[in-house]
C-alpha positions as CSV (number, residue, x, y, z in Angstrom):
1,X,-2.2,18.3,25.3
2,X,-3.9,16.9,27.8
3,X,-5.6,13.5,28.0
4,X,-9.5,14.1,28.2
5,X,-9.5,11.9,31.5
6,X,-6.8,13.8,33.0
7,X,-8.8,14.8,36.2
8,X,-10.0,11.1,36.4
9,X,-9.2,9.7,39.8
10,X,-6.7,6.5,39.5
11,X,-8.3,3.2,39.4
12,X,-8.4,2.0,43.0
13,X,-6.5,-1.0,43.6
14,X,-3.2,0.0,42.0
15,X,-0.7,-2.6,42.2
16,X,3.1,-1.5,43.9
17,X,5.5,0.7,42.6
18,X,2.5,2.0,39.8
19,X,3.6,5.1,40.5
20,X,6.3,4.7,38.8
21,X,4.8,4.8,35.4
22,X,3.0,8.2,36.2
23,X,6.2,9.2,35.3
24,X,5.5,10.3,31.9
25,X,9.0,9.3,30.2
26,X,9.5,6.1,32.3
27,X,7.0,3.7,30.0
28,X,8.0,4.9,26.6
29,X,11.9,4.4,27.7
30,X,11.3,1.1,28.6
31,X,9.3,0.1,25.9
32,X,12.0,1.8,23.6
33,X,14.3,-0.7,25.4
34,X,12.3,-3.4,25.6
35,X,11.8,-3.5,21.9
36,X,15.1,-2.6,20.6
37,X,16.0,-5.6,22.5
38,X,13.5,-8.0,20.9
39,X,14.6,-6.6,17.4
40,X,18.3,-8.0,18.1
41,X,17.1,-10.5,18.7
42,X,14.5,-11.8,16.0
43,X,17.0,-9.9,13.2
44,X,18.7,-13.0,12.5
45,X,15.2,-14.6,11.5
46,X,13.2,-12.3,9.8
47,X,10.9,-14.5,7.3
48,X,11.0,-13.8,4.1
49,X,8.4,-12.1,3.5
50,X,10.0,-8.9,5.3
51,X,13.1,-9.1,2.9
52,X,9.9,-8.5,0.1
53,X,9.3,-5.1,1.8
54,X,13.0,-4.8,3.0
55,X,13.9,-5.0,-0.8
56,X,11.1,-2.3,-1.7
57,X,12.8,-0.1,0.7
58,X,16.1,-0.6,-0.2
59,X,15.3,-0.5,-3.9
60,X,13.1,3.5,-3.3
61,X,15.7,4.6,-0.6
62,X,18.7,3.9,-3.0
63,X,17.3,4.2,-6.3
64,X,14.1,5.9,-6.4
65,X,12.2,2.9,-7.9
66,X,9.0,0.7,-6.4
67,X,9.9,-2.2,-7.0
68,X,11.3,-6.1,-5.7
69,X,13.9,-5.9,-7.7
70,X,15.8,-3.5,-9.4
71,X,14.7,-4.3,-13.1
72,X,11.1,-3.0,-13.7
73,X,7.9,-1.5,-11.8
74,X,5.9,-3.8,-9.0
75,X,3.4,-3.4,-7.5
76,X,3.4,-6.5,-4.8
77,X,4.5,-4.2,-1.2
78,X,1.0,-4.9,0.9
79,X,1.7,-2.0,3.1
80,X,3.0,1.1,1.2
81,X,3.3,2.9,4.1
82,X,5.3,0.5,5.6
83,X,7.8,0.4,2.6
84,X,7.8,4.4,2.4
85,X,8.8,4.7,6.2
86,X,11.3,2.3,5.9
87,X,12.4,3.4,2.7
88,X,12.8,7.1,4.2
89,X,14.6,5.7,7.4
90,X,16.7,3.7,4.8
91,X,18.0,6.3,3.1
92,X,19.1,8.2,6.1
93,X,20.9,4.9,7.6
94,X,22.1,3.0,4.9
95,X,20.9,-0.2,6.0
96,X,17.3,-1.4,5.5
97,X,17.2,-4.0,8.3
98,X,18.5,-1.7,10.7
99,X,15.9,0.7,9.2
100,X,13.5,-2.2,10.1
101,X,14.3,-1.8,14.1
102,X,14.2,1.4,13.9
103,X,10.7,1.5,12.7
104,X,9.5,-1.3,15.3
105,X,10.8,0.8,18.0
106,X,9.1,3.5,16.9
107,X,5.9,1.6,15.9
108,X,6.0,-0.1,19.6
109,X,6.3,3.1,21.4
110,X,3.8,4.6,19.9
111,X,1.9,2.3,20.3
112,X,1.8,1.7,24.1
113,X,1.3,5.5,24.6
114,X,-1.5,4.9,22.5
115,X,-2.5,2.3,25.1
116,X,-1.7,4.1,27.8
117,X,-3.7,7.1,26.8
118,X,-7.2,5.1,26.1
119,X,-6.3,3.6,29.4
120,X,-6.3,6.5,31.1
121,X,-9.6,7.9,29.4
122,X,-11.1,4.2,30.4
123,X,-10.0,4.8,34.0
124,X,-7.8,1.4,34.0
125,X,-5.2,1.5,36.3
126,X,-1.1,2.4,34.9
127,X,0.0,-1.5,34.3
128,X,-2.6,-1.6,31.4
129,X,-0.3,-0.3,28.8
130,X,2.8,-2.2,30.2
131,X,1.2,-5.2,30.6
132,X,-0.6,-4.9,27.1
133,X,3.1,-4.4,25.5
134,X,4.3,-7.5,27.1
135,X,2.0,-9.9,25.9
136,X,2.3,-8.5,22.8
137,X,6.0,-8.7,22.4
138,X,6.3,-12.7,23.6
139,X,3.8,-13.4,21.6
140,X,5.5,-16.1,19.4
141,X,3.1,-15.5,16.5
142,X,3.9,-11.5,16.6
143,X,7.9,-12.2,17.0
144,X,7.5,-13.9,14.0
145,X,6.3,-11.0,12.0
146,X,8.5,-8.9,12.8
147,X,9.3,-6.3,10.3
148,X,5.8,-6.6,8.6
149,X,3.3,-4.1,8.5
150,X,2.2,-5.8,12.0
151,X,3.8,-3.5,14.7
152,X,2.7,0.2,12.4
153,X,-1.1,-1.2,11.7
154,X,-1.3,-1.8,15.8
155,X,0.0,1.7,16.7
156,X,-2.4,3.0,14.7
157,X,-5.5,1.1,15.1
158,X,-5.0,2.0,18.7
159,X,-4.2,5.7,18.1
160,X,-7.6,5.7,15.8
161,X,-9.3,4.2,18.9
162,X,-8.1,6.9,21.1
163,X,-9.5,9.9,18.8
164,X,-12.5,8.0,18.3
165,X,-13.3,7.8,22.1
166,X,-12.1,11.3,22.6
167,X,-14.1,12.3,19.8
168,X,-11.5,14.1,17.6
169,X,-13.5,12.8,14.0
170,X,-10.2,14.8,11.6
171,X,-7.5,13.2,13.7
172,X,-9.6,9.9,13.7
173,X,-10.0,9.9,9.9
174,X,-6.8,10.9,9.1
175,X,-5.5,8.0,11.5
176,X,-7.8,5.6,9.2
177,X,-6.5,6.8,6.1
178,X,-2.9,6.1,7.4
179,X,-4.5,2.2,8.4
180,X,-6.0,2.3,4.8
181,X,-2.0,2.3,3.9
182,X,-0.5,0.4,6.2
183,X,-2.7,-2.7,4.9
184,X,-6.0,-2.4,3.2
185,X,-7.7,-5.0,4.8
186,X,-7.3,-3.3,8.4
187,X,-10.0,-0.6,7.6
188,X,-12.4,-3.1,8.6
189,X,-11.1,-3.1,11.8
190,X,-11.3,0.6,11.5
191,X,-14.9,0.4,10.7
192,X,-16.2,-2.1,13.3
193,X,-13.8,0.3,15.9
194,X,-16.6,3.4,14.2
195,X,-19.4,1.9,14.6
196,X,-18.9,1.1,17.9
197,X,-18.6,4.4,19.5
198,X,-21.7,6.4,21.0
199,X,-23.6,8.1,18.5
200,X,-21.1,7.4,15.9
201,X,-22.7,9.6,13.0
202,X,-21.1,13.1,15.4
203,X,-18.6,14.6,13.1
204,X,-18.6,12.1,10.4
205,X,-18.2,14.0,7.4
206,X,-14.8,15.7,8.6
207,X,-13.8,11.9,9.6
208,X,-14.2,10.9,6.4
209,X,-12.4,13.9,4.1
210,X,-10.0,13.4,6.5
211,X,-9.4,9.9,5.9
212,X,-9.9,10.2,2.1
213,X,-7.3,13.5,2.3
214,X,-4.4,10.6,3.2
215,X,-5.1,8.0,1.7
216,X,-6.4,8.9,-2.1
217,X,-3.3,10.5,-3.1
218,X,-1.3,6.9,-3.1
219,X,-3.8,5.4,-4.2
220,X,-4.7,8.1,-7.3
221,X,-0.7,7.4,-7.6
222,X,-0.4,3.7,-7.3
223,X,-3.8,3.3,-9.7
224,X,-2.6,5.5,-12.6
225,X,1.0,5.1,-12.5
226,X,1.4,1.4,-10.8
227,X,-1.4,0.0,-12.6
228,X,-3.9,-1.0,-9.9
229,X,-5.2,1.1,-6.7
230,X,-4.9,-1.8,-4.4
231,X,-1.6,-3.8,-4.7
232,X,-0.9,-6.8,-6.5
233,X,-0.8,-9.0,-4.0
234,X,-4.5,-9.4,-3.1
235,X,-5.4,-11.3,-6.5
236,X,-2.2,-13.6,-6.2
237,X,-2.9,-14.6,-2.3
238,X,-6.7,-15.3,-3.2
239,X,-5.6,-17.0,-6.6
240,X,-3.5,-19.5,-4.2
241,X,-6.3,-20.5,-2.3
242,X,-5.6,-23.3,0.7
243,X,-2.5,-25.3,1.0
244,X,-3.2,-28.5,0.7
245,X,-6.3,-29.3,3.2
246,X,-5.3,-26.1,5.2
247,X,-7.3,-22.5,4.4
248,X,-7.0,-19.8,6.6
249,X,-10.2,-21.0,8.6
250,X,-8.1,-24.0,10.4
251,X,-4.6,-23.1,9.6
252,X,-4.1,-22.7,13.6
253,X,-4.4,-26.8,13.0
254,X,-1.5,-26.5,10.6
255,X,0.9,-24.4,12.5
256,X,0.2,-26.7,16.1
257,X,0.5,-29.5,14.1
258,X,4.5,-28.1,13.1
259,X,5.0,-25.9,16.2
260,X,2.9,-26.8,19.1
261,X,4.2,-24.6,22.2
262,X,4.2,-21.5,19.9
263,X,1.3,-22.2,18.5
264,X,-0.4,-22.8,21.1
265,X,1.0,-19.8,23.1
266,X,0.2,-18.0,19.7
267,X,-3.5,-18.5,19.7
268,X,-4.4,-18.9,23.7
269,X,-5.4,-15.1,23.7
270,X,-8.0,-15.6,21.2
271,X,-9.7,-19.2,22.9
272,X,-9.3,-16.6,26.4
273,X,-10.4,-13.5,25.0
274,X,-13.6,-15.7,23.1
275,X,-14.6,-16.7,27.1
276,X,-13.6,-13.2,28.2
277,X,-15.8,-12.1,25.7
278,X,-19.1,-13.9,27.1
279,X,-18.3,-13.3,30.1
280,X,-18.2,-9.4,29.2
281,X,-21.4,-9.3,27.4
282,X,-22.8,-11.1,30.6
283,X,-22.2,-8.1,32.8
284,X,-22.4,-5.5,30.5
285,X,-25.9,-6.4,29.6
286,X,-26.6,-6.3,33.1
287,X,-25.3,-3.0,33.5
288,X,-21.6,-3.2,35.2
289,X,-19.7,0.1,35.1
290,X,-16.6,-2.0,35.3
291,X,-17.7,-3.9,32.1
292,X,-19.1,-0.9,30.7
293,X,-15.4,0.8,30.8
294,X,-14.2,-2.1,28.9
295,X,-16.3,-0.9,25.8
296,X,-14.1,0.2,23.4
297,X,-11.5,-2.5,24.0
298,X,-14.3,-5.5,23.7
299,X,-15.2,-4.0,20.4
300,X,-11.4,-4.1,19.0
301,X,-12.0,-7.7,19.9
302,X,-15.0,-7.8,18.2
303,X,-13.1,-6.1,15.2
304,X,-10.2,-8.5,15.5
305,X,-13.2,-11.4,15.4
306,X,-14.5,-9.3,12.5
307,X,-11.8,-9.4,10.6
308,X,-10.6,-13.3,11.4
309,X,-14.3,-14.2,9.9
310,X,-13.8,-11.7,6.7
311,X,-10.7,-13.7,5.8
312,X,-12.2,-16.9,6.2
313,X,-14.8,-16.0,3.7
314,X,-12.0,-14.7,1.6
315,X,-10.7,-18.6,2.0
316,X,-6.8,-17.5,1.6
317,X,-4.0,-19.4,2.4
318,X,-3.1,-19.5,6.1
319,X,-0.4,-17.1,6.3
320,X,0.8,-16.8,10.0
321,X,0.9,-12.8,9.9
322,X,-2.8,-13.1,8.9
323,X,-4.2,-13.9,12.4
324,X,-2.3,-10.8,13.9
325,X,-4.9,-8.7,13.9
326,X,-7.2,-10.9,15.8
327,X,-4.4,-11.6,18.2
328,X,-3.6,-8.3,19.0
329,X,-7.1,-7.5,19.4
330,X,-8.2,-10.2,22.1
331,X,-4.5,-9.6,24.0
332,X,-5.2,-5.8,24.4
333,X,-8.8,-7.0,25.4
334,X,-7.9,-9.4,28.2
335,X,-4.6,-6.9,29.3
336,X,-7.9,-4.4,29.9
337,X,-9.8,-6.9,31.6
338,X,-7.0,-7.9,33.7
339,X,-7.0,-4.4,35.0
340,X,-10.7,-4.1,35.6
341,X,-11.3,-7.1,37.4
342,X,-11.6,-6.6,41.1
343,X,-8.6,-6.8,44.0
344,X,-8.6,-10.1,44.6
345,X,-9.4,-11.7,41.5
346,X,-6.8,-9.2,39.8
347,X,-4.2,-10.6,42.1
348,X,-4.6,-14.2,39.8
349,X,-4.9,-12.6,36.4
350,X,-1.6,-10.6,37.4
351,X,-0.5,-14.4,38.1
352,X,-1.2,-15.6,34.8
353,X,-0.4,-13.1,33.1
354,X,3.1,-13.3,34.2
355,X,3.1,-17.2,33.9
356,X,2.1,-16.3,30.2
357,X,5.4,-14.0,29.5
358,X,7.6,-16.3,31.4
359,X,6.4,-19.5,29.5
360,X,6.5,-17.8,26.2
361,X,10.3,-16.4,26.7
362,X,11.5,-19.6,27.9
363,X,9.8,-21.3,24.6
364,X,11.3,-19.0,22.6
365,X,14.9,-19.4,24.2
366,X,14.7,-22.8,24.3
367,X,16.0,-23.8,21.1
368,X,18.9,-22.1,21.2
369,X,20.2,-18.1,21.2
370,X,20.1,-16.1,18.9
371,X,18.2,-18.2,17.1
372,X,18.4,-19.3,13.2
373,X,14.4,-19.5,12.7
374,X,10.8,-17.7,13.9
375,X,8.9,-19.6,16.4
376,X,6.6,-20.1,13.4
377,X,7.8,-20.2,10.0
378,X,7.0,-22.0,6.9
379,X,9.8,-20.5,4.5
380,X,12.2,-23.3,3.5
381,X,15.2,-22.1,4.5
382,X,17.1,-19.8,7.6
383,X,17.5,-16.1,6.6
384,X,21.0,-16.5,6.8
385,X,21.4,-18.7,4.4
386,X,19.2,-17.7,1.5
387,X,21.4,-14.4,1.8
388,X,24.5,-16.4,1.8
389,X,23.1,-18.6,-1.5
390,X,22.2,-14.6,-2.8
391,X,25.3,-12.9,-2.4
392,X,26.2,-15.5,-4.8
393,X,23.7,-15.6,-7.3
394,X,25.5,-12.1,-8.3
395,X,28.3,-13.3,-9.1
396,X,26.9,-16.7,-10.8
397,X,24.0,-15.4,-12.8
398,X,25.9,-12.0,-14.6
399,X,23.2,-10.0,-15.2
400,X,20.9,-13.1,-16.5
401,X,17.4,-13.0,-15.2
402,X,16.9,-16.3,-13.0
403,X,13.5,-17.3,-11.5
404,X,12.5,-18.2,-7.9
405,X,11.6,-21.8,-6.2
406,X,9.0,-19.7,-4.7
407,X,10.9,-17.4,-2.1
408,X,12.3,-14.2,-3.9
409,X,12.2,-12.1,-0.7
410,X,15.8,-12.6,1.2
411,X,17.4,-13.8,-2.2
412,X,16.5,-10.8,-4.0
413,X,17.7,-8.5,-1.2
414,X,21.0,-9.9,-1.0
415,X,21.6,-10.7,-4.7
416,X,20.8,-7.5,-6.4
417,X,20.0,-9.6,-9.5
418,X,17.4,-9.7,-11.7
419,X,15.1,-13.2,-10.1
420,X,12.0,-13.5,-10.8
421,X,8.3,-14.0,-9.9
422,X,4.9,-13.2,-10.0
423,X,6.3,-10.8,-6.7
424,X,8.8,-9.3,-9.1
425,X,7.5,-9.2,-12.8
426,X,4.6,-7.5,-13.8
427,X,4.6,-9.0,-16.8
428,X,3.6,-12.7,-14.6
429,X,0.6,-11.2,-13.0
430,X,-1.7,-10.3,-15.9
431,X,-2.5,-14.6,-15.3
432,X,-3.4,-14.2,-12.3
433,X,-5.3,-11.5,-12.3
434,X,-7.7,-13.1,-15.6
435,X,-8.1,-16.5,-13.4
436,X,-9.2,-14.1,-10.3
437,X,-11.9,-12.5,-12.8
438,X,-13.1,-15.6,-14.2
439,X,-13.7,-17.1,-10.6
440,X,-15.4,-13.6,-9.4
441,X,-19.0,-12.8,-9.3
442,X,-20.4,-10.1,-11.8
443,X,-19.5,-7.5,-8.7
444,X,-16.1,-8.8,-8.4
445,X,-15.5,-8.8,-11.8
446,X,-16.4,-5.2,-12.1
447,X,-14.0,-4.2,-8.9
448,X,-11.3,-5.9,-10.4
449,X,-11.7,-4.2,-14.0
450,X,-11.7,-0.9,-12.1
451,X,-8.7,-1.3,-9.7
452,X,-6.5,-2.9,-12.9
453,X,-8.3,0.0,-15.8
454,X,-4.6,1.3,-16.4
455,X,-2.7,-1.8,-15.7
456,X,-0.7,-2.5,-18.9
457,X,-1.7,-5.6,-19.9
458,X,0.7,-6.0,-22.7
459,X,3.3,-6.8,-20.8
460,X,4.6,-10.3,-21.3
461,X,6.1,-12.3,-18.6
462,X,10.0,-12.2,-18.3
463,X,11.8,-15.0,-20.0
464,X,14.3,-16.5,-17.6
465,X,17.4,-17.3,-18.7
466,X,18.4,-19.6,-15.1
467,X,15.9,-21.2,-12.5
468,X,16.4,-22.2,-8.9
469,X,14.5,-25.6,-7.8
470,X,14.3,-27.4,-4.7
471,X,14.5,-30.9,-4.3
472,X,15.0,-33.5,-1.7
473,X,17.3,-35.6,-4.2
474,X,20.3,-35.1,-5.7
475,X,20.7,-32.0,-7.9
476,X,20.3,-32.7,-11.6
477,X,23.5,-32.8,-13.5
478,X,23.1,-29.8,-15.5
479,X,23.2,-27.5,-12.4
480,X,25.4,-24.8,-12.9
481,X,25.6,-24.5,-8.7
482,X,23.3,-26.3,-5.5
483,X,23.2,-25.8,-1.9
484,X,21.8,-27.5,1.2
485,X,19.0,-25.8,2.8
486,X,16.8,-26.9,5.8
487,X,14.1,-25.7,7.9
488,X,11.7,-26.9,10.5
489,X,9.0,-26.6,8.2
490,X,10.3,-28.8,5.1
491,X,13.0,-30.4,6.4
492,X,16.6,-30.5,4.7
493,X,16.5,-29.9,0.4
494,X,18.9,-28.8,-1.8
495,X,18.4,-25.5,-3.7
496,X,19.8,-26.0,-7.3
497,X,20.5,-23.1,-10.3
498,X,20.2,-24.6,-14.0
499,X,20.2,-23.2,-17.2
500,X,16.2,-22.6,-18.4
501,X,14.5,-25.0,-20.1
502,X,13.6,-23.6,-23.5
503,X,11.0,-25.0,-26.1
């Protein structure tokens, strides 16, 4: 199908060897390339977080059960999408972290023939998408995420941008409902992306069936049969509040202050795309057709603003894949602006632009190749070695249930043992879940009672019969096994197992 700009006359000022990329196989090749290279390369640090999902997948592909861990129903995957992809690409390859690349390829393709697409309709010139793609994929902040719901929820906030500017309300809504899956908290991007179209009340109604199609019958699924619509995790992250002084509002203060190049390099898009921004609304108000093609991509900023402010309200821990959607959001903003400028001034945003990729692939590389950590990371211990402490834990724990030191993700995947959490027992959320209600206003009270109506409550939380504890000291003298672990973030511990205390 054609694009609905097809016959629209490329944007003057094409830079050399553009013509290459009218080519239509040429771009998503690459970016197949590009992407499977970036994979190999941030597979050996994958935080632990993405074992979480990885484990979800592993656990459905292999034995049909939503869970962490083998050993009872959870309900803590933040993207069920995410974890059914990868558990269906699982199944077929037998390994879940090669499932993961498989479904970042995928998810990066798609998404810069998304970009390429809206470019088109936008009348930006061919190095849009390309050069949208590469700023995403240095981005130090987005290579550490990798394997989260991150690369799937940009593919398809672009895609539901496309049918919302061509005007397609069932493909848009059905888009949205697949966003509602990939991560809840993206529909407001969704939303601000709505509203922001011309006359956006045309074909609403089929927009939303077609959206409420998708997404209820997971969420019909996950409420009656997993106990709560939305998952787990959303009373446990806003249960945890700040750490320390840090809250997601100046957490960028918290990752500089550990990693300053990639933080910095992390967050420059949104401090640009902020004066971008004014100096958008500046000429749009006075009536610039170029600024006035840059409309639907200054309101994805505006939705990536949107949603930075939403979880500041929220006041939630400063998780670093948090501020991807705001990132995302000002990069493809400022990759469209780059391309609208005029000749001249083009010239020096091509300049920068480049200065930006090279600086953030030498910052990455810098350390050392492959590397053991993500740019930006506050797990407390390499990949690699919480799967080497797992593979043991089998053999060491024999079938007893042990509980985290916090971490369950890469542990659990590696283990398959029974270690547990409030990410893996049921039975420890119900706590969580009665201090959430009791800090809630009347409203949040009532949404709460309604997402957990058929959560089973009577559930206790496991008994462990082992726990693992960090420590910078020596191990205690009861521990049945230790291990040195280090990371940039806390340094060099050791990671202990000990019987449980009992009273």
């Amino acid at each position: 199908m054609r694009s609905a700009s097809a016959d629209l006359p490329q944007a003057s000022g094409a830079l050399p060897g553009a013509a290459v990329l009218t080519r239509p196989w040429v771009l998503p090749a690459g970016t197949a390339v590009a992407s499977a290279l970036v994979f190999v390369l941030v597979s050996g640090h994958l935080i632990d977080d993405t074992y979480i999902t990885l484990s979800y997948a592993k656990n459905l592909a292999f034995h049909g059960h939503w869970g962490l861990i083998e050993e009872g129903t959870a309900n803590t995957a933040t993207s069920p999408l995410n974890v059914l992809v990868l558990a269906l690409v699982t199944f077929i390859v037998r390994d879940a972290v090669f499932a993961a690349g498989i479904v970042f390829v995928a998810s990066q393709v798609a998404l810069v023939l998304g970009l390429r697409r809206i470019g088109a309709a936008t009348g930006l010139s061919g190095w849009f998408a390309p050069l949208a793609l590469g700023l995403l994929l240095v981005n130090p902040l987005l290579l550490s995420s990798v394997g989260l719901e991150v690369a799937l929820g940009a593919a398809a906030v672009v895609w539901s941008m496309v049918f919302l500017h061509e005007r397609r309300p069932a493909a848009a809504g059905a888009v949205i409902g697949l966003i509602a899956l990939i991560r809840i908290d993206l529909l407001l991007i969704a939303f601000v992306l709505f509203l922001g179209r011309r006359e956006f009340w045309v074909g609403i109604w089929r927009m939303t069936f077609a959206a409420l199609a998708v997404m209820l019958p997971w969420f019909l699924f996950s409420w009656l049969v997993l106990g709560s619509a939305v998952p787990d995790t959303l009373v446990i992250k806003i249960m945890q509040r700040s750490w320390g002084p840090f809250s997601f509002t100046n957490g960028p203060l918290l990752y500089w202050r550990n990693f300053p190049v990639a933080a910095t390099l992390s967050f420059l898009p949104l401090v640009i795309g902020a004066l971008a921004g004014l100096l958008w609304t500046f000429h749009f108000r006075r009536g610039s057709e170029r600024a006035k093609r840059l409309l639907p991509f200054a309101t994805l900023a505006i939705a990536g603003a949107a949603h930075y402010l939403a979880y500041c309200w929220l006041n939630v821990p400063p998780y670093h894949w948090y501020y991807a959607p705001s990132i995302i959001g000002a990069t493809v903003f400022l990759a469209a602006a780059a391309c609208a400028v005029p000749g001249r001034a083009r010239l020096g945003t091509g300049i920068l632009a480049g200065a930006f990729l090279l600086t953030s692939a030498v910052a990455y590389a810098a350390p050392e190749l492959p590397r053991r950590f993500a740019p930006i990371t506050s797990n407390h211990a390499a990949s690699d070695e919480y799967r080497a402490i797992g593979s043991q834990l089998g053999e060491l724990t024999k079938g007893r249930k042990v509980e985290s030191a916090g971490e369950v993700g890469a542990l659990a995947y590696s283990c398959d043992c029974d270690i547990v959490d409030q990410f893996s027992d049921r039975g420890s959320v119900d706590p969580a879940i009665i201090e959430t209600k009791n800090r809630s206003s009347e409203l949040g009270k009532a949404l709460l009672a309604a997402n957990f109506r058929f959560f089973d409550h009577s559930v206790p939380p496991a008994t462990p019969d082992l726990v693992l504890a960090t420590t910078s000291k020596a191990p205690p003298a009861n521990a049945l096994a230790s291990w040195k672990i280090h990371s940039p973030w806390m340094g060099t511990q050791s990671l202990y197992l000990l019987p449980a205390a009992r009273e």
